[in-house]
C-alpha positions in Angstrom: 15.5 -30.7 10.5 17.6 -28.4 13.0 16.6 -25.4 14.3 19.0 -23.0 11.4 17.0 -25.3 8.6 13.6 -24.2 10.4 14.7 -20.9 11.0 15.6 -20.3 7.3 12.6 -21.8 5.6 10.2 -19.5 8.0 12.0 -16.9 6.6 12.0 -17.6 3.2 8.0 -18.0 3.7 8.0 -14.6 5.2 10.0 -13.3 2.1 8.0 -15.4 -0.5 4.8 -14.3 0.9 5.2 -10.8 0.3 7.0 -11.3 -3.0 3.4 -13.1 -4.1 1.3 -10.5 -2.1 -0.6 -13.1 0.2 -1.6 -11.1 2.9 -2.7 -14.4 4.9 0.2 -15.8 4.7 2.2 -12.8 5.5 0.3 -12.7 9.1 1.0 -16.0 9.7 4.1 -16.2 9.3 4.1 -12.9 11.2 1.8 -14.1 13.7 4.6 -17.1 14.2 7.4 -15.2 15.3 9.5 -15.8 12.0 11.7 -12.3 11.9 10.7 -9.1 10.2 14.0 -8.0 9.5 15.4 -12.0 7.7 16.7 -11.4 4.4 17.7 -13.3 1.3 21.1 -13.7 -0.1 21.0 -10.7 -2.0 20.0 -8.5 0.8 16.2 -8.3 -0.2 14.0 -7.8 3.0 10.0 -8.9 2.9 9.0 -4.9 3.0 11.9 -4.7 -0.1 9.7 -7.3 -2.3 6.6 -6.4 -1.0 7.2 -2.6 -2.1 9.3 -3.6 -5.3 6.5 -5.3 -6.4 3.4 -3.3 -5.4 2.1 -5.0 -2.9 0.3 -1.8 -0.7 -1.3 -4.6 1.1 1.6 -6.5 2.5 3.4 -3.7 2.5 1.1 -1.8 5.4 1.2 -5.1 7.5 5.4 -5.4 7.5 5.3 -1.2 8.3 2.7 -1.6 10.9 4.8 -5.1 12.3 7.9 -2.6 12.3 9.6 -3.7 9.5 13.1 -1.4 8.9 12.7 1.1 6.4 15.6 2.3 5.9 17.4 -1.3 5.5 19.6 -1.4 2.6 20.4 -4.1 -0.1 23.7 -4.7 -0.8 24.0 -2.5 -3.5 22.7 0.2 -1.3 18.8 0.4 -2.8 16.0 1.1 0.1 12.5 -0.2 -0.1 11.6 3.1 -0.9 13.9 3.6 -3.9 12.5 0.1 -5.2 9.1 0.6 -5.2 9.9 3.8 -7.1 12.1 2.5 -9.8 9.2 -0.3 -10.4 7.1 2.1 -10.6 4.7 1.7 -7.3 4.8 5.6 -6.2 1.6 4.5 -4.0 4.0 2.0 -1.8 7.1 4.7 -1.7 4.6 7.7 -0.6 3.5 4.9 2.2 7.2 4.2 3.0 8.7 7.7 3.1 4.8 8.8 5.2 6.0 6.1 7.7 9.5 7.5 7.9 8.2 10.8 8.5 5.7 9.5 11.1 8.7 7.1 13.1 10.8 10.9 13.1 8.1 12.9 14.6 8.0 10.0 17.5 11.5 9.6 17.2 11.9 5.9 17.0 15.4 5.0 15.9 15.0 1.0 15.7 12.1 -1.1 15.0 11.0 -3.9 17.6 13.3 -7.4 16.4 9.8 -9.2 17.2 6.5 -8.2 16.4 3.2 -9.0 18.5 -0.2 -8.6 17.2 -1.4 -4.8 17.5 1.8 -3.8 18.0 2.3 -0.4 15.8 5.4 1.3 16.3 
């Protein structure tokens, strides 16, 4: 396996860990340096199917890891919107409370790799 197979598959872990909700497995791969901001072919991010899905508890670890919140899909929906239109208004309060909270620090990009404790 070459490093782009390796690369891919820890992402797809990332993705499919918040998709499912496993915590754990979201801080591992975390934890493992695979990239907060990897996405699938259709644009989905890990904070995207975590929130789309209700997830409040992956969703808090990819926020505090510094996942983007304002990344877009390709048809132009936001984590935010997602969670909405499923129904999670829980996970978009905690998404647009973190946007509120990055613009009162003014923090315009999110760290590309995340550390443990880090908080943006």
């Amino acid at each position: 396996m070459d490093t782009k197979q390796a690369k891919q598959i820890s992402n797809l872990s990332l993705l499919a860990a918040a998709k499912s909700g496993d915590a754990t497995a979201l801080l591992n791969a975390l934890q493992a340096g695979t990239g907060i901001h990897a996405r699938d072919s259709s644009g989905w991010t890990a904070l995207m199917g975590a929130a789309s899905l209700g997830h409040a508890n992956c969703l808090s670890l990819l926020i505090e890891a510094g996942a983007d919140i304002n990344a877009k899909k390709l048809n132009g929906s936001t984590a935010a919107t997602l969670a909405a239109n499923y129904g999670h208004a829980d996970c978009a309060q905690m998404i647009e409370a973190e946007r509120e909270r990055r613009a009162l620090l003014g923090v315009v990009s999110p760290p590309a790799k995340w550390k443990p404790g880090l908080r943006i």
